[in-house]
GUBAPA-746177 format. One record per residue (C-alpha): residue number from 1; residue in one letter; x, y, z. Coordinates in steps of 0.1 Angstrom, whole numbers. Example, Ala and Ser with C-alpha at 12.3 -4.5 7.8 and 13.67 -1.06 7.14 Angstrom:
2
(1 "a" (123 -45 78))
(2 "s" (137 -11 71))
This chain:
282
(1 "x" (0 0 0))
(2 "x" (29 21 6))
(3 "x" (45 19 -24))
(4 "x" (11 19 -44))
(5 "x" (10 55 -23))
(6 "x" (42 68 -31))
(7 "x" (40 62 -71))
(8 "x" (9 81 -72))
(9 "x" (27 112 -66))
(10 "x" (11 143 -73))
(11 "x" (-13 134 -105))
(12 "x" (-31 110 -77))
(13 "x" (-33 137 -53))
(14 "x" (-50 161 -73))
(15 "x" (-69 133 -90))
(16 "x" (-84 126 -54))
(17 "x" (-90 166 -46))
(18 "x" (-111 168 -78))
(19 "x" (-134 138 -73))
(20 "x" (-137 145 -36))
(21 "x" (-143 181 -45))
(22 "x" (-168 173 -66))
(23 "x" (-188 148 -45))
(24 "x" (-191 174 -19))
(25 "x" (-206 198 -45))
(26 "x" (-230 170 -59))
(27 "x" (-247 167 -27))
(28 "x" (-244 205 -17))
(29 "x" (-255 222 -49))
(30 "x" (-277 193 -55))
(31 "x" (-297 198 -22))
(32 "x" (-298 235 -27))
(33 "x" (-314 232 -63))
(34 "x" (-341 203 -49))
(35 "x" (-352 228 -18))
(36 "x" (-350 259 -40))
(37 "x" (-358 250 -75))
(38 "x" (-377 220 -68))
(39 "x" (-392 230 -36))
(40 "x" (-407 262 -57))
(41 "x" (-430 241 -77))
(42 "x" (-444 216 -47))
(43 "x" (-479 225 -35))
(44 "x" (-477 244 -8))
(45 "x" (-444 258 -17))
(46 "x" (-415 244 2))
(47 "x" (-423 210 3))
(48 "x" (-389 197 -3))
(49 "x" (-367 208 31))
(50 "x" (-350 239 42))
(51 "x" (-326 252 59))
(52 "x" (-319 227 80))
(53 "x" (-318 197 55))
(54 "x" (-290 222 32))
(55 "x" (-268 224 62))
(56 "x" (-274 181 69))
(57 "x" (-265 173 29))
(58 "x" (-232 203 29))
(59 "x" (-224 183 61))
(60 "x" (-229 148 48))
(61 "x" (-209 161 13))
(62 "x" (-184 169 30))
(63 "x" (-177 138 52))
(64 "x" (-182 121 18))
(65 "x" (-159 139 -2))
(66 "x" (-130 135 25))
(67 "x" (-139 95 27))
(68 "x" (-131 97 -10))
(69 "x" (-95 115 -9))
(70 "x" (-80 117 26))
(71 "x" (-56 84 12))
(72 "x" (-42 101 -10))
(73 "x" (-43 135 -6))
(74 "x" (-54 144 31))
(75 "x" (-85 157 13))
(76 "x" (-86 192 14))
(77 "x" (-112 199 -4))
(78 "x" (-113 238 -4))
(79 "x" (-81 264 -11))
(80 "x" (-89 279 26))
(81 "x" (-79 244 42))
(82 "x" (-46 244 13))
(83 "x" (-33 272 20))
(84 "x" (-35 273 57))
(85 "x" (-18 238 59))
(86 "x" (9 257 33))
(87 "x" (12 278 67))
(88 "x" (12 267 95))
(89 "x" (16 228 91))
(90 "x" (42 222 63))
(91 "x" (25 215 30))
(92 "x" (45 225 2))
(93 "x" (37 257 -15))
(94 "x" (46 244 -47))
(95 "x" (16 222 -43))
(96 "x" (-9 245 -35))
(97 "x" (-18 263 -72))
(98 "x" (-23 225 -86))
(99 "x" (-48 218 -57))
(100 "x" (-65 246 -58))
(101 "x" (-71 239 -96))
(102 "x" (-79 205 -88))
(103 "x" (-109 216 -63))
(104 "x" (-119 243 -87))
(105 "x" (-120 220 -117))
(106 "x" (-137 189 -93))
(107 "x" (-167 218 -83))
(108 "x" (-170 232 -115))
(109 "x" (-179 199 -130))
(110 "x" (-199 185 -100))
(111 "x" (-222 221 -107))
(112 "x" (-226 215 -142))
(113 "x" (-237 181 -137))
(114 "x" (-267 194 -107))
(115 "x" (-270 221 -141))
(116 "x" (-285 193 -161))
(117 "x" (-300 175 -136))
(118 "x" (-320 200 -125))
(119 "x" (-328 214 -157))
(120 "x" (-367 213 -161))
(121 "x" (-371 225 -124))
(122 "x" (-349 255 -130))
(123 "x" (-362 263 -161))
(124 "x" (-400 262 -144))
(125 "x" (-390 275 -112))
(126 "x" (-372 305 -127))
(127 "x" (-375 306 -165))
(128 "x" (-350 332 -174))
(129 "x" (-325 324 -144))
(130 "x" (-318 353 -123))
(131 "x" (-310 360 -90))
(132 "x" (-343 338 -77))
(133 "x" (-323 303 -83))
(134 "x" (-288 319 -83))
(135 "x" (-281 311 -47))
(136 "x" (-285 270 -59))
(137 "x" (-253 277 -71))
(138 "x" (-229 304 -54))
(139 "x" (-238 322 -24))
(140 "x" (-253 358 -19))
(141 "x" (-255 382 6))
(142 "x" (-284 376 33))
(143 "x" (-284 346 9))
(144 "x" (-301 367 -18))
(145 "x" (-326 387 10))
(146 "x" (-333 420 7))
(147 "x" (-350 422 35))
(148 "x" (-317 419 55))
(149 "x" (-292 445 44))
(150 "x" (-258 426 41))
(151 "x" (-232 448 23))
(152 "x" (-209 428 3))
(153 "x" (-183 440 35))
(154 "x" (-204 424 60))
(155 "x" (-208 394 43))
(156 "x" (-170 394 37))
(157 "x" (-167 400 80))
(158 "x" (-189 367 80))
(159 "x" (-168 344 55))
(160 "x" (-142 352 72))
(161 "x" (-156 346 112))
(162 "x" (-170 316 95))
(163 "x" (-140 301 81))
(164 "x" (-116 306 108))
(165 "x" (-138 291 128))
(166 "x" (-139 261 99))
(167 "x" (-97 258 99))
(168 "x" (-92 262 140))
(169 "x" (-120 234 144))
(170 "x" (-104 212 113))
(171 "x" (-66 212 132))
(172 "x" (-79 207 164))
(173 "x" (-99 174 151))
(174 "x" (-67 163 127))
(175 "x" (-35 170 153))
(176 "x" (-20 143 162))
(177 "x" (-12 156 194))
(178 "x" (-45 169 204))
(179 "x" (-70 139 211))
(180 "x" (-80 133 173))
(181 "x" (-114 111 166))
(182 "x" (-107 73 162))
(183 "x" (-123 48 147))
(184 "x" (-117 69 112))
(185 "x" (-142 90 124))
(186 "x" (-124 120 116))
(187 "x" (-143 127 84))
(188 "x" (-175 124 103))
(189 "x" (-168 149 126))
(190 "x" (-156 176 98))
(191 "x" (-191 169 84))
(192 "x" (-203 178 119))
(193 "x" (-186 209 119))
(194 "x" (-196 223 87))
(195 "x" (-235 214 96))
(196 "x" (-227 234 126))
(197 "x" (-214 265 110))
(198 "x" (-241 268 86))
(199 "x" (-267 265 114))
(200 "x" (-248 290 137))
(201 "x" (-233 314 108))
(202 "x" (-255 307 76))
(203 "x" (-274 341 75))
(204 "x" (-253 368 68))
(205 "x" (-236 353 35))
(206 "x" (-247 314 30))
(207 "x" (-215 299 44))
(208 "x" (-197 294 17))
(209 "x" (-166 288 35))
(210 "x" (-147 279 8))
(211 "x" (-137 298 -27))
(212 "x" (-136 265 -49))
(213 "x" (-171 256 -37))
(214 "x" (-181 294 -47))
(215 "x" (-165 302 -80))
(216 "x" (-168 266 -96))
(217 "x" (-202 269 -93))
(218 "x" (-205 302 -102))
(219 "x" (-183 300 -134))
(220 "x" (-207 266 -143))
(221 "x" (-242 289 -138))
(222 "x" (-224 319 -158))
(223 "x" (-216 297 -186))
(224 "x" (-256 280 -185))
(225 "x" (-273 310 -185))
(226 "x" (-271 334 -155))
(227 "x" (-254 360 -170))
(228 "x" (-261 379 -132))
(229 "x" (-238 355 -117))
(230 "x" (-211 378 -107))
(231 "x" (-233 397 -87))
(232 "x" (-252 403 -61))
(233 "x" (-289 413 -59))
(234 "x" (-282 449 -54))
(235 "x" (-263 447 -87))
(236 "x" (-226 451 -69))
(237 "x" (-197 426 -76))
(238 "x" (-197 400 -55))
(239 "x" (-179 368 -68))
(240 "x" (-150 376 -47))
(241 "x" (-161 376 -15))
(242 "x" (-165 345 -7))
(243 "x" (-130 340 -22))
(244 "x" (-109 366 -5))
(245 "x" (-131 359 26))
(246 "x" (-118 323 33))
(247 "x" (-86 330 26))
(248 "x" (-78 353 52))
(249 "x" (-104 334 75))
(250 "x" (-86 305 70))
(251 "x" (-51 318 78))
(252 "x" (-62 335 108))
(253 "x" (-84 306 122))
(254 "x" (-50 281 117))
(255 "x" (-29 309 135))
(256 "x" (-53 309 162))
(257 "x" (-57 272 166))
(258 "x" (-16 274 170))
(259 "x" (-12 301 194))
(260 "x" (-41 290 220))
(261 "x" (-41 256 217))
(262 "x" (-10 239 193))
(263 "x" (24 252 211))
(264 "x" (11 241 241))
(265 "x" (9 203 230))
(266 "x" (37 176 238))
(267 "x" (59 174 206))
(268 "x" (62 146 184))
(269 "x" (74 129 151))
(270 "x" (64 155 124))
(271 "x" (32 147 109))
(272 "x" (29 138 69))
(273 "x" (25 178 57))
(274 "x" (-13 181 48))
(275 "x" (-21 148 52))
(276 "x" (-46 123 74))
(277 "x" (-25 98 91))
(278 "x" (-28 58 82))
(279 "x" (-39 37 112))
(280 "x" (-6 25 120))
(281 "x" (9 63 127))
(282 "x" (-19 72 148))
């Protein structure tokens, strides 16, 4: 197994980013265009979940799409979780770029695919796609309520509260020096956390949390026929908040997690850089 490891190399790496990527965005985008698109045409309206089941299917995409590609490539599954472990944790920077293409690539295809699934519920539900069944794909403000007056710099405040708290939890769960879930379970409990965040921090800018999960999307509902997918529903550029967002949030909730909680711990062997350990290391 290790040597079937080691001749993967990189191509196997980002091979495993792209198709856990795009499970993740299967299930998420896919669960947003059922309640959304699908739930618009059910009688009463609604009749196909809410809030609660998107942040249960993110949740369960997630622990999916890291059951996929931890082997190979520690699954991280979002350029927020890359570069951070780039950071603070020793994954090489000359790595990053190709995973973050990877990820972008894997939720790009995974959107296009809930695209044409979805097609004849969009198309009723929204006939000349605009900002109505926008958010199935990439996230808004207020998630696309006017009603609640989100600036594009408040939601940017909430992506990134949202994904330091994402990166702080996701090292405290994966150090080996911490008390890490066993059983495998790891996975699991990432799921957990990022059902958690959208029930606790959802409002303000859909929890995107992630800019592969964002801008993949978004690129695939530009090139289908929302030609307002840049923007938000005040008309003001938006695509890159929930990219600049996680970035920082990311690096900040990592440098937190490592100043409260990581010197502190006992040290150890050096842990494979970006990477969940096999069960003989743990």
């Amino acid at each position: 197994m290790a040597e079937r490891l080691k001749k993967s190399g990189l191509i196997g790496e980002l091979s495993a980013e792209f198709a856990g990527t795009m499970i993740l965005i299967l299930f998420g985008v896919g669960v947003v265009a059922q309640v959304v698109a699908g739930g618009a045409l059910t009688d009463p309206p609604g009749g196909l979940g809410n809030h609660d089941s998107i942040a249960w299917a993110w949740g369960l995409g997630v622990t999916l799409g890291v059951y996929v590609a931890a082997r190979l490539s520690g699954a991280h599954l979002n350029p927020a979780v890359t570069v951070a472990l780039a950071a603070f944790k020793g994954f090489p920077w000359k790595h990053v770029a190709p995973y973050v293409v990877a990820q972008t690539a894997g939720a790009f295809v995974a959107a296009l695919i809930v695209r044409w699934n979805y097609t004849e519920a969009l198309a009723k539900a929204d006939p000349t796609h605009t900002i109505k069944t926008q958010g199935v794909f990439s996230t808004l403000p207020a998630n696309g309520n006017p009603n609640l007056p989100v600036t594009e710099w408040g939601a940017l405040r909430d992506q990134i509260i949202g994904t330091a708290v994402l990166l702080l939890l996701i090292l405290a769960v994966t150090d080996l020096l911490n008390t890490p879930p066993g059983a495998n379970l790891a996975p699991f409990i990432v799921g957990l956390i990022v059902v958690a965040i959208g029930m606790a921090i959802g409002t303000n800018a859909g929890y995107a949390i992630n800019p592969a999960r964002d801008f993949g999307p978004r690129l695939a509902s530009f090139l289908t026929g929302y030609g307002g997918a840049w923007r938000d529903q005040y008309g003001n550029f938006y695509f890159w908040v929930p990219i600049v967002g996680p970035l920082i949030g990311g690096l900040l909730g990592a440098g937190l997690y490592k100043f409260f909680v990581g010197r502190f711990l006992p040290t150890a062997e050096p842990e494979p850089p970006g990477e969940v350990p096999t069960p003989d290391e743990s």
